[in-house]
C-alpha positions in Angstrom: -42.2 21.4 -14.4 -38.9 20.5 -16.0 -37.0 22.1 -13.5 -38.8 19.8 -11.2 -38.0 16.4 -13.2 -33.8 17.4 -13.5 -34.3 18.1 -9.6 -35.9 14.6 -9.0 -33.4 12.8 -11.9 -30.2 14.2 -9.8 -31.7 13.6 -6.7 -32.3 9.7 -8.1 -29.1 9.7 -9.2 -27.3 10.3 -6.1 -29.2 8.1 -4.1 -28.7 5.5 -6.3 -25.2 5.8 -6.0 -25.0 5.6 -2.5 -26.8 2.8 -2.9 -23.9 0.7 -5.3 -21.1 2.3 -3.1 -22.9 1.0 -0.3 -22.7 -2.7 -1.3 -19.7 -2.8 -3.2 -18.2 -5.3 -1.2 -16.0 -3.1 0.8 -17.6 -3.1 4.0 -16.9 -5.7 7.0 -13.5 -7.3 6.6 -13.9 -11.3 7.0 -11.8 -13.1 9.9 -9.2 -15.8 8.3 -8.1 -18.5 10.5 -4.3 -19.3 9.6 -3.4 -22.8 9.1 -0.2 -24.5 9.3 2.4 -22.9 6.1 0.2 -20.4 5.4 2.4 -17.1 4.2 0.8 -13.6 3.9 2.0 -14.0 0.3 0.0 -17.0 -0.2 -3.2 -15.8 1.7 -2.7 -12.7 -0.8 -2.5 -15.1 -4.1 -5.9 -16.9 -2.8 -7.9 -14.1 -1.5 -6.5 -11.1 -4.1 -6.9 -10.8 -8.2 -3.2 -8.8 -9.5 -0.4 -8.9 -8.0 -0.1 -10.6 -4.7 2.3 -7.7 -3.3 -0.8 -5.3 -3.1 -2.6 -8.3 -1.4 0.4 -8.3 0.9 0.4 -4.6 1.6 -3.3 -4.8 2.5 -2.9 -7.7 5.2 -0.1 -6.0 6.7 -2.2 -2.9 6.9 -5.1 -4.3 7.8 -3.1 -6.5 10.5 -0.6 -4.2 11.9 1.7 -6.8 10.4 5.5 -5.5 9.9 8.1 -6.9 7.5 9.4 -9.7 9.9 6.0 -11.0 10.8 5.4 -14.8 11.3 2.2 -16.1 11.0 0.9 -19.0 13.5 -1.4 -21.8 12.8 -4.9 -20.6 14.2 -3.7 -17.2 13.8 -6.6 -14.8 13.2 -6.4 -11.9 10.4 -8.6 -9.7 9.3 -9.0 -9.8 5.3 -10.0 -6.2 3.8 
């Protein structure tokens, strides 16, 4: 019987935990139309907590963006 609770506790567990990494807000990046003097570094600042480089990193990324990139108005960029 006790053997059989643990089993059904861990089994709980887990599943609950798929559960919370699930929806953790990760999932489906959300399409940002660029508007006239947006930067990557200010899309970062608006859309990012921290430090806006890591924001900057993860556009680019996301994007396929490289160093040199310039943005146009109506643009579209995934945001992770």
């Amino acid at each position: 019987m006790f053997v059989r609770l643990v089993l059904i506790l861990v089994v709980a567990a887990f599943a609950v935990g798929a559960i919370v990494r699930s929806s953790n807000g990760a999932g489906t990046p959300v399409v940002y139309l660029v508007k006239p003097a947006d930067t990557l570094w200010s899309i970062a600042q608006s859309r990012y907590g921290g430090d806006p480089r890591e924001g900057v990193w993860k556009l680019r990324q996301a994007n396929h963006l490289t160093g040199g990139a310039v943005l146009a108005p109506g643009q579209k960029l995934l945001l992770p």
